[in-house]
VOKEDO-769706 format. One record per residue: residue number from 1; residue in one letter; x, y, z of N, C-alpha, C in turn. Coordinates in Angstrom, 3 decimals, decimal comma, always signed. Layout:
residues N
- seq:type:n.X:n.Y:n.Z:ca.X:ca.Y:ca.Z:c.X:c.Y:c.Z
- NUM:a:X:Y:Z:X:Y:Z:X:Y:Z
...
This chain:
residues 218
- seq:type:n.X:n.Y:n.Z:ca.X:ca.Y:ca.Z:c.X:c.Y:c.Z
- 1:x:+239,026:+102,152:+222,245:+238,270:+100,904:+222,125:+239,032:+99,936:+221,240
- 2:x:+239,034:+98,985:+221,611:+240,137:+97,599:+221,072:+239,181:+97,249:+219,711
- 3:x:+239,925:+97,017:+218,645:+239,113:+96,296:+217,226:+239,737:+94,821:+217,940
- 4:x:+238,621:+94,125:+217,094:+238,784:+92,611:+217,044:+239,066:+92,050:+215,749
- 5:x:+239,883:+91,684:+215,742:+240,091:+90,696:+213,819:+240,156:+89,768:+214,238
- 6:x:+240,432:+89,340:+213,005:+240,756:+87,551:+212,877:+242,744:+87,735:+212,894
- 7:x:+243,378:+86,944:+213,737:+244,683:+86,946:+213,442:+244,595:+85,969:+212,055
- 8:x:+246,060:+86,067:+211,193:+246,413:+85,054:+210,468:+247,991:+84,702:+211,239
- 9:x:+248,798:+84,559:+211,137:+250,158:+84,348:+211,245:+249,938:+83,784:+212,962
- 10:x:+249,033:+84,353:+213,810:+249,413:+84,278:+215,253:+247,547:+83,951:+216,078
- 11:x:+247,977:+83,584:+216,807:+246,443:+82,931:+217,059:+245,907:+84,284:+217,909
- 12:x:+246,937:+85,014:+218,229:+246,578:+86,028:+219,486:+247,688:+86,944:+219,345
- 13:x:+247,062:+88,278:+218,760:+247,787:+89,460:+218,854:+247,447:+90,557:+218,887
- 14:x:+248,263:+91,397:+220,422:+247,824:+92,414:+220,504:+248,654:+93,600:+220,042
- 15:x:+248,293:+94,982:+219,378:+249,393:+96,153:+219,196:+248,821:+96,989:+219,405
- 16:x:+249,585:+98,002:+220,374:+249,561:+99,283:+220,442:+248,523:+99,361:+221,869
- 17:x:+248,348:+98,402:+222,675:+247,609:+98,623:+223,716:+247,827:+99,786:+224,978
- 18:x:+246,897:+100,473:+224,843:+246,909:+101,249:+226,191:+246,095:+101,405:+226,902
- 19:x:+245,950:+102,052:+228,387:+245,241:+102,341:+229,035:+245,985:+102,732:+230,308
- 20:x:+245,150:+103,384:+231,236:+245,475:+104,421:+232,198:+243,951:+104,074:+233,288
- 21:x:+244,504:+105,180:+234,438:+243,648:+104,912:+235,370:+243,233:+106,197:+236,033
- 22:x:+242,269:+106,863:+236,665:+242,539:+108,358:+237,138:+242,576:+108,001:+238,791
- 23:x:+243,647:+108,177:+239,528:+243,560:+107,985:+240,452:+243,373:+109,192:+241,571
- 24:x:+242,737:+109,116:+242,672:+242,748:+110,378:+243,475:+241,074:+111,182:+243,516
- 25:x:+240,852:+112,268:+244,161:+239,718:+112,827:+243,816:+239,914:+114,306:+243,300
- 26:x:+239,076:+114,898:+242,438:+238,681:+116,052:+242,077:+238,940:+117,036:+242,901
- 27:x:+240,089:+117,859:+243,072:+240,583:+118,486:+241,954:+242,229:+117,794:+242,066
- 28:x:+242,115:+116,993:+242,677:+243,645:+116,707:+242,333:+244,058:+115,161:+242,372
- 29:x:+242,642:+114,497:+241,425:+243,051:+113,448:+240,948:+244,324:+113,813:+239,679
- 30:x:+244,908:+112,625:+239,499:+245,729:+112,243:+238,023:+245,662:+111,199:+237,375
- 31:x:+245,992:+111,328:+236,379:+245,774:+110,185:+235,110:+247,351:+109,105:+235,463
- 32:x:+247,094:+107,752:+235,510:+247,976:+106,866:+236,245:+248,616:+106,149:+234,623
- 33:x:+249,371:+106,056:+233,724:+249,020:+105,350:+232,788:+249,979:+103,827:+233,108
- 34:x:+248,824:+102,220:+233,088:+249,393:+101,646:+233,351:+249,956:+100,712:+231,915
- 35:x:+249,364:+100,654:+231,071:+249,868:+100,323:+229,687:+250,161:+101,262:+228,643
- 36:x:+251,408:+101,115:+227,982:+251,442:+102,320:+227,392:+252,126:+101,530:+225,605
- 37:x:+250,821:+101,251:+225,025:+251,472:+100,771:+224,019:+252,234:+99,652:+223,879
- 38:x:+251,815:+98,404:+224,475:+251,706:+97,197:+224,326:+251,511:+96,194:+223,872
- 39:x:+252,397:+95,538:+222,735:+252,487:+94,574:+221,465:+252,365:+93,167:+221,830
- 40:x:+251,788:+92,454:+221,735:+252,427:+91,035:+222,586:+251,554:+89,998:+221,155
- 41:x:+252,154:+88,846:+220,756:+251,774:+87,787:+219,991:+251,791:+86,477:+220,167
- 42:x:+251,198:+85,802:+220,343:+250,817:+84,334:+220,638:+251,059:+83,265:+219,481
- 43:x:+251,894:+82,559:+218,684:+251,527:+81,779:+217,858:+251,417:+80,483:+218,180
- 44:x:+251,107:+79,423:+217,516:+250,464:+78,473:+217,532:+251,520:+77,186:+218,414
- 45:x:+250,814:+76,428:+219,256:+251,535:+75,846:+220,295:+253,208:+76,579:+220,671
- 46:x:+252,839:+77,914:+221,161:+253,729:+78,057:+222,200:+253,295:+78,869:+223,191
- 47:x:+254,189:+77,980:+224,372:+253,961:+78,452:+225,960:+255,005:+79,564:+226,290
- 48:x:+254,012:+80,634:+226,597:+254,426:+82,245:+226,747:+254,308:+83,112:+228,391
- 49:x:+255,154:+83,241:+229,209:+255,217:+83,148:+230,273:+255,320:+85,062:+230,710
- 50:x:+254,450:+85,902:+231,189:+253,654:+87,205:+231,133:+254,667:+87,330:+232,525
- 51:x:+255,786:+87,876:+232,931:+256,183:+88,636:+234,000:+255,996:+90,084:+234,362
- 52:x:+256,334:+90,109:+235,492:+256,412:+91,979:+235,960:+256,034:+91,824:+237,304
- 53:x:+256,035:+93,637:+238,028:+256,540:+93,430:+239,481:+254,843:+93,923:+239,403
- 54:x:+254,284:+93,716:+240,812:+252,988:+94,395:+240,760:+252,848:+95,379:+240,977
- 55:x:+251,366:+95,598:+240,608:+251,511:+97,055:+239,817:+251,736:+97,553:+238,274
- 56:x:+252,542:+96,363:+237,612:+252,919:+96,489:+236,100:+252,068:+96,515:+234,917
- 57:x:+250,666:+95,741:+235,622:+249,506:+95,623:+234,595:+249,471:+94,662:+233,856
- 58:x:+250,024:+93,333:+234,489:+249,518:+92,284:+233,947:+248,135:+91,864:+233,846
- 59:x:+247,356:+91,790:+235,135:+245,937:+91,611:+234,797:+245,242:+92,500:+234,097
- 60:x:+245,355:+93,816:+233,663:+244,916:+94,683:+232,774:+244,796:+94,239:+231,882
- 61:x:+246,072:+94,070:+231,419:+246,146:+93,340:+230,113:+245,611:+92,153:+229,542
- 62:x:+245,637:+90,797:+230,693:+244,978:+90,290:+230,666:+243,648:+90,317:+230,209
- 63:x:+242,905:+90,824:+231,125:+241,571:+91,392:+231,198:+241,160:+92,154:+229,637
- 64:x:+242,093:+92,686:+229,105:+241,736:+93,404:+227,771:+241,947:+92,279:+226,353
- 65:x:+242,478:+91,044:+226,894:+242,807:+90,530:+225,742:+241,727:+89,661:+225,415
- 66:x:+240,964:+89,497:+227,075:+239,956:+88,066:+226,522:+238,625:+89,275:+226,799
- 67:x:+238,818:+90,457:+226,516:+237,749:+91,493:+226,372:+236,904:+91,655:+227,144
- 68:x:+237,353:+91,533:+228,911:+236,861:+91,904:+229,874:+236,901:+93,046:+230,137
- 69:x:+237,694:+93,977:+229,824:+238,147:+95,036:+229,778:+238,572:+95,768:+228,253
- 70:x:+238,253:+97,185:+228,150:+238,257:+97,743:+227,051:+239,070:+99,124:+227,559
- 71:x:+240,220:+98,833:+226,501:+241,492:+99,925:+226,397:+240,939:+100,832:+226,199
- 72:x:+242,415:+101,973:+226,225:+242,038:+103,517:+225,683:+242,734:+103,273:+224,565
- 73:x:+243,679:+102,678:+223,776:+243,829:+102,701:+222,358:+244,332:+100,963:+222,144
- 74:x:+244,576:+100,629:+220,774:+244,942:+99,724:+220,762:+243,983:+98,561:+219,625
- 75:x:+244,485:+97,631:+219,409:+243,652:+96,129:+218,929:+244,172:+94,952:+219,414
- 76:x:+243,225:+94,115:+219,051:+243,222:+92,916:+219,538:+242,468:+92,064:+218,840
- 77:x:+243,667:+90,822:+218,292:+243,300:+90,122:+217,490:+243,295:+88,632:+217,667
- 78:x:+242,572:+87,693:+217,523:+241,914:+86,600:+218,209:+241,566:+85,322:+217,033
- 79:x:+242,213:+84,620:+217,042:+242,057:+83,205:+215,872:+241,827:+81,811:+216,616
- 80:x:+240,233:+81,923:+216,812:+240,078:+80,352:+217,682:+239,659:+80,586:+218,833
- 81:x:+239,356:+79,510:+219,380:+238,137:+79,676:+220,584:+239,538:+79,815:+221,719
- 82:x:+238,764:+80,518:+222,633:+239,569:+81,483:+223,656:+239,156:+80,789:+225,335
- 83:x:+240,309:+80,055:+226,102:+240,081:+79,935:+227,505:+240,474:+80,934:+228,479
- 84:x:+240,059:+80,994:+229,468:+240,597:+82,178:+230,292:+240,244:+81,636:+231,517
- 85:x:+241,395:+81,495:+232,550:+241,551:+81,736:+234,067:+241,825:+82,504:+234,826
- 86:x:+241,329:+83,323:+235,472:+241,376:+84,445:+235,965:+241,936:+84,219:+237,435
- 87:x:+242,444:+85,012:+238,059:+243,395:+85,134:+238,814:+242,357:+84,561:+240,201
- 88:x:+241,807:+85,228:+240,450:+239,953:+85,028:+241,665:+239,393:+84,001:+241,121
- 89:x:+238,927:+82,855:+241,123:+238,511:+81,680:+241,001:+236,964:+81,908:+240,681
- 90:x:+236,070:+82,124:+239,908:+234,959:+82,493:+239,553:+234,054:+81,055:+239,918
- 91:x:+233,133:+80,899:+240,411:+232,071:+80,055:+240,879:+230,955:+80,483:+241,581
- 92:x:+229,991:+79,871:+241,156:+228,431:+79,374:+241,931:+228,589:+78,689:+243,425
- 93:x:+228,556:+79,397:+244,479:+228,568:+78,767:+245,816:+228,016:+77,447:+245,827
- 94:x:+226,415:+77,762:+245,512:+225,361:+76,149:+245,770:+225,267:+75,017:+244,546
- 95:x:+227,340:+75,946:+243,766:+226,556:+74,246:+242,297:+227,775:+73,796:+242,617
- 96:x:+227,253:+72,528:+242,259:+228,255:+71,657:+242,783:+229,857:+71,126:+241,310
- 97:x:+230,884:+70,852:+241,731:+231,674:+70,703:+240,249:+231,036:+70,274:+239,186
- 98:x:+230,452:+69,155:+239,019:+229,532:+68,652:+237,979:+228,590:+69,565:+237,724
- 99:x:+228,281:+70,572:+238,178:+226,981:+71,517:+237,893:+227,617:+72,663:+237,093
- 100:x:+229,264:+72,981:+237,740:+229,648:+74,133:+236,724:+230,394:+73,673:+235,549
- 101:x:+230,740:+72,127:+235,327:+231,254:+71,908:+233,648:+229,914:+71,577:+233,054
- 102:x:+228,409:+71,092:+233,366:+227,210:+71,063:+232,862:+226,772:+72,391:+232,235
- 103:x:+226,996:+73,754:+233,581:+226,695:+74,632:+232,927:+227,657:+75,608:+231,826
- 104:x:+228,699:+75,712:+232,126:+229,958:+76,041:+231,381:+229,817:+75,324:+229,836
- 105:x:+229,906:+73,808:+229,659:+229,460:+72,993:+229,370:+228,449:+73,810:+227,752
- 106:x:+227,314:+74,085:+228,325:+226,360:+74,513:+227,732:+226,684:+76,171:+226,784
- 107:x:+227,517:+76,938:+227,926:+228,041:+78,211:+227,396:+229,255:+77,749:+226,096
- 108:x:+229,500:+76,905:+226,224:+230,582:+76,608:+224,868:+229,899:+76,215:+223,883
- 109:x:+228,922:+75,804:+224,063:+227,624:+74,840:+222,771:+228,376:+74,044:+222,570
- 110:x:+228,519:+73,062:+223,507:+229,317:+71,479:+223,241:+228,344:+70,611:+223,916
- 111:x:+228,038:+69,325:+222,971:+227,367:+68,388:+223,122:+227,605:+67,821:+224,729
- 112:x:+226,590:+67,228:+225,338:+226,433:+67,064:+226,330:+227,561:+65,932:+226,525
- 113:x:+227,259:+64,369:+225,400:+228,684:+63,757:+225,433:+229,608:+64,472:+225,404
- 114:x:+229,968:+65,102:+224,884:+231,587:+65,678:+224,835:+231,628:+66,301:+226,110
- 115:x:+231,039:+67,023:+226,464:+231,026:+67,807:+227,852:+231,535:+66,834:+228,733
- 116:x:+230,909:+65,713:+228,944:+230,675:+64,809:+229,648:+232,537:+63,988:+229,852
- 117:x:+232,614:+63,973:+228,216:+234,081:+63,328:+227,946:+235,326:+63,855:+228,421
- 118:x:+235,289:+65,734:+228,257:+236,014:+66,336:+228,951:+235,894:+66,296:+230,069
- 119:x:+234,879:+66,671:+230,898:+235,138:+66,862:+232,086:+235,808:+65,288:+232,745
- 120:x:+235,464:+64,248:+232,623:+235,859:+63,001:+233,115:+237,826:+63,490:+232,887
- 121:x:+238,057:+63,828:+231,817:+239,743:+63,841:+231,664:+240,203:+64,902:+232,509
- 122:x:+239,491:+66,152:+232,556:+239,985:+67,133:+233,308:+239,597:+66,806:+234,745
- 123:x:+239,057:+65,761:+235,585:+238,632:+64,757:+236,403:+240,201:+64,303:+236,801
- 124:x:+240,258:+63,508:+236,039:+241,685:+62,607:+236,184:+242,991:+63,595:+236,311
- 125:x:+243,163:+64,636:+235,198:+244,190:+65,394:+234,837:+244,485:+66,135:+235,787
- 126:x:+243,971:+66,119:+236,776:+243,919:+67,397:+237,820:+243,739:+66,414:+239,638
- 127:x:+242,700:+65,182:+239,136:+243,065:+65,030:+240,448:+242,105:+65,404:+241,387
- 128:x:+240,824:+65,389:+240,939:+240,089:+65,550:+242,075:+238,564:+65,519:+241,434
- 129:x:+238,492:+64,167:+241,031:+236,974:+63,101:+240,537:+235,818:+63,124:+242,316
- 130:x:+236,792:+63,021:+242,880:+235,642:+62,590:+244,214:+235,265:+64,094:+244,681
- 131:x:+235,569:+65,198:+243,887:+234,352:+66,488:+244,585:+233,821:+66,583:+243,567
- 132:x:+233,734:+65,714:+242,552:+232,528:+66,031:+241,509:+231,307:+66,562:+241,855
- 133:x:+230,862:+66,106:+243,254:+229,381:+65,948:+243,747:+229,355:+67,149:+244,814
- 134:x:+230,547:+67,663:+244,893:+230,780:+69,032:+246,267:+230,116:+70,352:+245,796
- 135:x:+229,751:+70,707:+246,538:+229,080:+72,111:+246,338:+230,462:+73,199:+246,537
- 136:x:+230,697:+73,867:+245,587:+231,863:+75,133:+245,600:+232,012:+75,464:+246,696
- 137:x:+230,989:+75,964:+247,295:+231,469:+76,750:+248,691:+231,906:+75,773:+250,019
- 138:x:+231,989:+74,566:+249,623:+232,616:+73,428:+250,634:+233,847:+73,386:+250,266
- 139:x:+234,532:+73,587:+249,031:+235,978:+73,270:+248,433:+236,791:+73,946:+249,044
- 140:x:+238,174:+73,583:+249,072:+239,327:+74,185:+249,654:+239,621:+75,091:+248,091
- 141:x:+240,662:+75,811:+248,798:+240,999:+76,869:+248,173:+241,993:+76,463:+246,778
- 142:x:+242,695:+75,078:+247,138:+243,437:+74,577:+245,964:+242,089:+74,125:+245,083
- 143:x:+241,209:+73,177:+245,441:+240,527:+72,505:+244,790:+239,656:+73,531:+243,504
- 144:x:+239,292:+74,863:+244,243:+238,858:+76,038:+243,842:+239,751:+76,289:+242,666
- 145:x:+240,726:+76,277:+242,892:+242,070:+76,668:+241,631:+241,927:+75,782:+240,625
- 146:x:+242,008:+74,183:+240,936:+241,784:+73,123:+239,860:+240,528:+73,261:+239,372
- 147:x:+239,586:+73,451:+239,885:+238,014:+73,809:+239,164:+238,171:+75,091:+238,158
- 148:x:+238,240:+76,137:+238,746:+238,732:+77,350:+238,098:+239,674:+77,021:+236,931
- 149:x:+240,587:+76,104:+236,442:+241,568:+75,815:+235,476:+240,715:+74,891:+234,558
- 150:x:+240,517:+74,246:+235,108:+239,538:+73,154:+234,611:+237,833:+73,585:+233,273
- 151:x:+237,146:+74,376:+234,233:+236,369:+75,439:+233,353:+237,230:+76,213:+231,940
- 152:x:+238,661:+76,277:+232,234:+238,995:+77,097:+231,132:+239,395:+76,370:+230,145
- 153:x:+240,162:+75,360:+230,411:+240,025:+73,785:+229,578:+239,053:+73,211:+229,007
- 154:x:+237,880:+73,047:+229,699:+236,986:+72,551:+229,268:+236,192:+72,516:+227,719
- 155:x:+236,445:+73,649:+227,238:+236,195:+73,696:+225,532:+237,030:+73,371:+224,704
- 156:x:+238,334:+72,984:+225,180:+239,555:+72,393:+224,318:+240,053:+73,805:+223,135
- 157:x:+240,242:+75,074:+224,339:+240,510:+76,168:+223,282:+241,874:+76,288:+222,427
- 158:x:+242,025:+77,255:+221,452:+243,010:+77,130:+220,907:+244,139:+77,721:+221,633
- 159:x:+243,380:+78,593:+222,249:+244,326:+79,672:+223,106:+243,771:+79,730:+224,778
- 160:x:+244,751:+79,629:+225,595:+244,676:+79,328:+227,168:+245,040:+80,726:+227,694
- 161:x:+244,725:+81,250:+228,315:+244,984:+82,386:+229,131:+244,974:+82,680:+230,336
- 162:x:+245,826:+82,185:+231,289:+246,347:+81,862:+232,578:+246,860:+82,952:+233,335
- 163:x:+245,795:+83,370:+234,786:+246,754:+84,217:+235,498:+246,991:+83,798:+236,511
- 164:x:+248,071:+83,778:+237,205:+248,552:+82,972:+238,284:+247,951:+81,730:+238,526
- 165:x:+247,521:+80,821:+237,790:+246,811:+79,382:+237,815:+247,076:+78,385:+238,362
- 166:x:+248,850:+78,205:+239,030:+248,684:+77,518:+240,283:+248,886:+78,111:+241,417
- 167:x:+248,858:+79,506:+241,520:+248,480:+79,665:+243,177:+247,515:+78,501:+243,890
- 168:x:+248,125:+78,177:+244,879:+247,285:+77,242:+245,923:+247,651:+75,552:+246,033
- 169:x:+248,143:+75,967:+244,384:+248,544:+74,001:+244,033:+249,152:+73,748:+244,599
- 170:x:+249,527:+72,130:+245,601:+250,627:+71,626:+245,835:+251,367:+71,092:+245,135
- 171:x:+252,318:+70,417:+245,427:+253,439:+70,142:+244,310:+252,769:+69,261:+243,421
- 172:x:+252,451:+68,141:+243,953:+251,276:+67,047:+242,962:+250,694:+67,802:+241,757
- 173:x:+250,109:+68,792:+242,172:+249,401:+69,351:+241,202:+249,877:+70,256:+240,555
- 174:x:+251,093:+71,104:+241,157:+252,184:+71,802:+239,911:+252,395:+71,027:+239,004
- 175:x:+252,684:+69,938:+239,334:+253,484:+69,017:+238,334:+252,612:+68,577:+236,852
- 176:x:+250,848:+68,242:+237,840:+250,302:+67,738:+236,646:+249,586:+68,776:+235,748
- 177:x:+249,420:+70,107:+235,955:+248,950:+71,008:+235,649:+250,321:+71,543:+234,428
- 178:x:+251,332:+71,324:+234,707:+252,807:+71,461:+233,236:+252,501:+70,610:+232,486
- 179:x:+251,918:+69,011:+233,107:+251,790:+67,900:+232,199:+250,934:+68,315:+231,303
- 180:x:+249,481:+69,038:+231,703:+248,775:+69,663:+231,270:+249,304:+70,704:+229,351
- 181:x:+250,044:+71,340:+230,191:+250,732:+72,548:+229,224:+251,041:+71,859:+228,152
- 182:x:+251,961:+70,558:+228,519:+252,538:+70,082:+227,722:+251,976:+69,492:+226,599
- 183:x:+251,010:+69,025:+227,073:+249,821:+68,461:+226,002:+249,695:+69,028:+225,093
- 184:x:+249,046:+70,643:+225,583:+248,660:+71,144:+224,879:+249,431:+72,137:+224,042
- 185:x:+250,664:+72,038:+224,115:+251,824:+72,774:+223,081:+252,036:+71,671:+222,166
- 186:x:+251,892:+70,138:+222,210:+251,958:+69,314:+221,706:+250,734:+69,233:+220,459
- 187:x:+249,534:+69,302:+221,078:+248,930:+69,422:+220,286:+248,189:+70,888:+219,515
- 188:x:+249,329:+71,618:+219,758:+249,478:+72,846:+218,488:+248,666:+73,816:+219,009
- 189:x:+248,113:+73,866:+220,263:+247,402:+75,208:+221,251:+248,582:+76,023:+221,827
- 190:x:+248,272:+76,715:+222,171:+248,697:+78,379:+222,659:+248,257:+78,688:+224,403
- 191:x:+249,370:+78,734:+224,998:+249,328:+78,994:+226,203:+250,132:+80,192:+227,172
- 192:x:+249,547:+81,264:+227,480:+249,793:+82,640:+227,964:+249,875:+82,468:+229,564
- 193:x:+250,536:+81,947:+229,939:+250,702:+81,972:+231,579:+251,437:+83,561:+232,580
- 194:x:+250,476:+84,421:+233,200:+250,828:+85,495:+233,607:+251,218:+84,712:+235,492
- 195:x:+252,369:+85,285:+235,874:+252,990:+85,097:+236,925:+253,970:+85,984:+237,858
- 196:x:+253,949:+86,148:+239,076:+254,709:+86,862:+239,822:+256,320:+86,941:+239,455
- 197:x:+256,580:+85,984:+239,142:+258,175:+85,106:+239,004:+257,989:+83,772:+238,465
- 198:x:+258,718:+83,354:+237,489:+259,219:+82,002:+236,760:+260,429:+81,798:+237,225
- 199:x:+260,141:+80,876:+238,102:+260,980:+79,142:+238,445:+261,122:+78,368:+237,446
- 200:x:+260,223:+77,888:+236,618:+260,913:+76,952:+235,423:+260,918:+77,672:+234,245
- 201:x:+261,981:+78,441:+233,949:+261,893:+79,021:+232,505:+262,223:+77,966:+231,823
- 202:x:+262,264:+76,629:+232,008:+262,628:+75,727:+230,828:+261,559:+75,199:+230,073
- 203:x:+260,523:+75,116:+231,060:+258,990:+74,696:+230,429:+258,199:+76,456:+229,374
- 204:x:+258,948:+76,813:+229,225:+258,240:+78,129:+228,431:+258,752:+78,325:+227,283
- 205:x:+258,282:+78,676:+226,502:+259,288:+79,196:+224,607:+259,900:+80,238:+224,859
- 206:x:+259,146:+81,411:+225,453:+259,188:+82,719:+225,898:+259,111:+83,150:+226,806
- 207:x:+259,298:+83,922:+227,483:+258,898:+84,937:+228,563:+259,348:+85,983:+228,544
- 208:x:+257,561:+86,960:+228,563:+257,352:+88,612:+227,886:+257,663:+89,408:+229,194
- 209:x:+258,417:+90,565:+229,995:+258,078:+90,748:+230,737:+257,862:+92,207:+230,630
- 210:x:+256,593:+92,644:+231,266:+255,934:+94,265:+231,272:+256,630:+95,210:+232,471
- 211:x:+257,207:+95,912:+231,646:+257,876:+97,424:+232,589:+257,671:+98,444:+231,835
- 212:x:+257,645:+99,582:+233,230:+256,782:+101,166:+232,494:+256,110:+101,121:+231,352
- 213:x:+255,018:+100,076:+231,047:+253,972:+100,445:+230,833:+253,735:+99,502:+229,247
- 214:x:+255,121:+98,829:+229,013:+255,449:+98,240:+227,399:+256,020:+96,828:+228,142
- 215:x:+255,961:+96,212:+226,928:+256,695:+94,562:+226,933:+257,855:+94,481:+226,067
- 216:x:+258,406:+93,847:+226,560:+259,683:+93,383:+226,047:+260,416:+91,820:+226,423
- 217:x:+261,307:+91,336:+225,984:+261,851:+89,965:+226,116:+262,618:+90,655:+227,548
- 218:x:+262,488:+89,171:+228,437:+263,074:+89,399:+229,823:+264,473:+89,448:+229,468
């Protein structure tokens, strides 16, 4: 079971993470281990780019850092409010965009103005003000991605936690979604982008990449 502290030095750090999987059935399942003692640290405005082949346990990890998931050993330590985009685009079929930064919105305990203020920028920043009024399950599959990114933005966290977050984007929106990044390394946030392969290692500080089961510099 993962402890939670307060980081000091790093907004987001994990050590000693593990976990495993039992795969197969009785009597000749086995124990799969896909993290095996896994260190990784986040400090303050820098963009950190999560590689490996699949299969490697990036979303595991993922999943264990913003405590969707709970290791077999390990901690995890957390300084500041926490965004997370998850790889599957999470939404309400019958609410419409304006209905999930209203309700999202409310899960952050942010004033309805402010709610209101963000979402209008993450509106513009992204590029798609006129499905404000669309019901989710009408959206295309990119638009789904910018909503999905957008929700994780929306509280202005200290720390961003990105898994594959532009699958679906077209180039337009690759582009403004870095503009995005950029901002926010600028203004002294923390951004964890997990990905198949990095094309622009120039836009990153770092990039961690996970093999047999540990991280290390690519």
């Amino acid at each position: 079971m993962a402890t939670v502290v307060t980081a000091v030095e790093s907004v987001l750090e994990a050590r000693g993470i593990e976990k495993s999987y039992r795969r197969g059935v009785w009597p000749v399942a086995r124990r799969q281990d896909v993290l095996r003692g896994v260190d990784l640290a986040l400090r303050p405005g820098e963009v950190v780019g999560l590689v490996g082949e699949n299969g490697s346990g990036k979303s595991t990890l993922m999943k264990i850092l913003v405590g969707a998931l709970r290791p077999d050993a390990g901690t995890v330590a957390v300084s500041g409010r926490l965004g997370y985009c998850p790889q599957e685009p999470v939404f309400y079929e019958r609410l419409t965009c304006d209905e999930h930064f209203e309700l999202f919105g409310r899960a952050y305990k942010m004033s309805a103005e402010d709610e209101r203020r963000s979402r209008r920028n993450l509106y513009a920043a992204l590029g798609f003000e006129r499905y404000a009024g669309t019901r989710a399950d009408q959206l295309s599959g990119g638009t789904l991605a910018k909503l999905n990114l957008g929700l994780a933005l929306l509280g202005d966290p200290e720390v961003l936690l990105l898994d594959e977050p532009y699958a679906g984007f077209d180039w337009d929106t690759y582009l403004k979604f870095w503009d995005l990044v950029a901002g926010r390394r600028q203004a002294g946030r923390s951004v964890l982008i997990i990905s198949h392969f990095v094309t622009d290692e120039g836009r990153f500080d770092r990039i961690v990449q996970l093999r047999d089961g540990r991280a290390g510099p690519r």
